[in-house]
N, C-alpha and C positions, 0 to 999 in steps of 0.2 A: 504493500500500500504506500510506502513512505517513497517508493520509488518512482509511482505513478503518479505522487504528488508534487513530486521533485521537478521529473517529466513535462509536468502539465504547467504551471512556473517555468519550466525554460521555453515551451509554447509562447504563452502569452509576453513575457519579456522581449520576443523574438520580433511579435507584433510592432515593437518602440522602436527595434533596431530595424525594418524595414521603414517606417518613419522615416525616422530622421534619413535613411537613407536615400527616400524619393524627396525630401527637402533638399538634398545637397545636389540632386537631379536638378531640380527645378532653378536653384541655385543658378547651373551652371548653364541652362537653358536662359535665363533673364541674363549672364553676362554676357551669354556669344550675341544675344540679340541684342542689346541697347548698348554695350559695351561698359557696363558696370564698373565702378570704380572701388576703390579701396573698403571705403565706409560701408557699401551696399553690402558685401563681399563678408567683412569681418561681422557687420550686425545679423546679417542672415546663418552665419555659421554659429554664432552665440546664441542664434536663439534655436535653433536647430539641437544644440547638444544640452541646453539648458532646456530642454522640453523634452528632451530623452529622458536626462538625468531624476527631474521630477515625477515624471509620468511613469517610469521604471519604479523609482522608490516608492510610489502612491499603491501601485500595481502590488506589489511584494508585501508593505500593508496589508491591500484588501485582501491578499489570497483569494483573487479571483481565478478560477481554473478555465475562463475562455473570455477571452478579449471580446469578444459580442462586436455583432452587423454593426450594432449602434457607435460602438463606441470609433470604430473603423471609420466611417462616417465622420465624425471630430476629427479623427485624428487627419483625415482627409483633408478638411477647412483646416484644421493645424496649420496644414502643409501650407495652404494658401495665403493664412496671415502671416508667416513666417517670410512668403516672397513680399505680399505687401509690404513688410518691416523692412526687408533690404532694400524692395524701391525707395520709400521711403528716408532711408540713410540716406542713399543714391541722393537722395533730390535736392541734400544738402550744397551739394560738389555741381549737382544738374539736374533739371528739368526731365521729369520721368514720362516716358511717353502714356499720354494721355486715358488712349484706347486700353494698354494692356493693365493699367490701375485699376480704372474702373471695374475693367472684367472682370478682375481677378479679384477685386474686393466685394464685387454685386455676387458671384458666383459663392464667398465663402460666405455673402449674407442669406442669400439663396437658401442654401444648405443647413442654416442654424434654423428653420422650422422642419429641416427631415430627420437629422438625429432622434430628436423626440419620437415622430413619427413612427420610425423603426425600431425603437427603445418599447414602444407601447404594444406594437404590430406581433415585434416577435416575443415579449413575455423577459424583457433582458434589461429594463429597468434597474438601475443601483444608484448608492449615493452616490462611487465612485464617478459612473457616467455622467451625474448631475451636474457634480461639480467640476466635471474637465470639462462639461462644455458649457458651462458658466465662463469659468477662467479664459477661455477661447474667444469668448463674446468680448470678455471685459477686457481683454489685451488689443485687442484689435480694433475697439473703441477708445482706446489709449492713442493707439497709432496712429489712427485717423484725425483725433483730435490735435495731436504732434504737429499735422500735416497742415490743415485746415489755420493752426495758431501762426504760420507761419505769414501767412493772409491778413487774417483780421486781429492779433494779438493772444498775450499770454494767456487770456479770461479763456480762453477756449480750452484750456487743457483742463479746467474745472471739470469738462464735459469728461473727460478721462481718468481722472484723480478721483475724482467725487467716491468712487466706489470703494480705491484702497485706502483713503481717508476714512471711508467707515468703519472699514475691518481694521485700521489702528485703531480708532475710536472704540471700537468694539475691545482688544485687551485694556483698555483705561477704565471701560465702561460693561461690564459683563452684562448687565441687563440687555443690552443691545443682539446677543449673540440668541436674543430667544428665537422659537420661529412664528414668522410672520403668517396670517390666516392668508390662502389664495387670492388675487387682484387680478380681474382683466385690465384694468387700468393702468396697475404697477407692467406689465407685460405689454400690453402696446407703450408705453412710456419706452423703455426699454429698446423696445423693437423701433422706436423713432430717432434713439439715436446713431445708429448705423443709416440708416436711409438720410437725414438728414446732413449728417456728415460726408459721405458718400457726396451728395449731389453740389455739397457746398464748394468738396475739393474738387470738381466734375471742370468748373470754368465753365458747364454747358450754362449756369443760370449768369442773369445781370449780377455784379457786387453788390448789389442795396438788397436786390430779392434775397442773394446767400446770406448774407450779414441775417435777415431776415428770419430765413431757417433754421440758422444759429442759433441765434434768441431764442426763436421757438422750444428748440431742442435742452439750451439749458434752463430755459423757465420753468417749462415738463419735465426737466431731472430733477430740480431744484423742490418742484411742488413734493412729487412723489419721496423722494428721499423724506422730506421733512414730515410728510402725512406718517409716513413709516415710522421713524422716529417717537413722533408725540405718541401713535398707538404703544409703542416698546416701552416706554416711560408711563404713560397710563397703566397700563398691565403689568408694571413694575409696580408701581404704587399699589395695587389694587390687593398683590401678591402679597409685598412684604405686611398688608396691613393683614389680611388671613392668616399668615404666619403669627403675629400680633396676638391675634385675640384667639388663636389654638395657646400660647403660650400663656394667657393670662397678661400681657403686657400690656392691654389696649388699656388708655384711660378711661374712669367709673365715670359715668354724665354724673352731672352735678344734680345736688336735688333739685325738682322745682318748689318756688318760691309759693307758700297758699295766698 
């Protein structure tokens, strides 16, 4: 038994090292074509091996004995915000061509309502999967924000930061770390800021209409973050007062006066 669990572990690890391996493909297919420079080159390979490196360690964790459709899927769009990230360095140095950005960013937004899909379809739902294709979302809303800040300023990386500012906030603030009741809200909120971002770094819209989208996009972060928020702290409250008066600690009402 310990052998086929050993076995089954060098399976799915296996799955990471094909990963990163078609990122390093894709790699070397964006330099012959645009002629990639230094920056593109080195950010795409750090994140290439630093997304093996996690994804390996997460995997060994869960003792998952099959990497799952689903999770194949992420690791898929992995692939593709990982070449976003090198254009992206790239654009520092030069101007990334326009067509293969978009593609390649509409494509790996594309795909973040299939994972689910196929997580649900085939019965291979985990938190492991949840949360790599949370992190996949969240990174690549990072990037785009990187992108777009170069345009219209620093205030745009809010739209990127916002998320791992709360998970700092979250060890300062353990209340934070409870779980939140389901949103269609918080979810299109979400889903707005790749689309939004996306179209802003596009140049297909005017600059006042993108600025515009911008806005839009961190007002509706800004809302939903802080709705979330006050709920976490309400429900904190509510908790530690139930803990209160199971312990005998809650104050006696005063008498009334006749």
């Amino acid at each position: 038994m310990a052998l086929n669990n050993t076995y089954d572990a060098r399976l799915v690890q296996q799955e990471t090292a094909v990963g990163a391996g078609v990122q390093i493909l894709l790699l070397a297919l964006l330099g012959t074509a645009i002629g990639m420079g230094p920056a593109g080159w080195l950010t795409g390979l750090a994140f290439a091996v630093a997304s093996w490196a996690v994804l390996s360690r997460a995997l060994h964790r869960s003792r998952l004995r099959s990497f799952g459709p689903a999770n194949r899927v992420t690791l898929g769009r992995a692939t593709l915000v990982g070449g976003v990230t090198a254009l992206v360095a790239d654009s520092f140095e030069s101007s990334p061509p326009v067509t293969l950005f978009v593609g390649l960013t509409a494509i790996a937004l594309i795909l973040d309502g299939v994972d689910g899909k196929v997580a649900r379809a085939t019965g291979t739902s985990t938190p492991l999967g949840a949360r790599f294709d949370m992190e996949v979302d969240a990174f690549l809303i990072l990037v785009l924000s990187v992108y777009v800040s170069m345009e219209f300023g620093p205030w745009v990386l809010m739209i990127g930061g916002m998320r791992y500012a709360f998970v700092a906030a979250a060890r300062a603030y353990p209340w934070l770390n409870a779980e939140l009741p389901p949103s269609m809200a918080r979810k299109t909120v979400a889903a707005m800021q790749g689309i939004c971002l996306l179209l802003a770094a596009s140049g297909y819209l005017p600059r006042l209409v993108s600025l515009g989208v911008v806005l839009l996009a961190l007002g509706s972060l800004i809302w939903s973050f802080g709705r979330d928020v006050l709920w976490l702290r309400r429900t904190s409250h509510i908790q530690d007062a139930e803990v209160e008066e199971m312990l005998g600690l809650a104050p006696e009402p005063e008498p009334v006066a006749s």
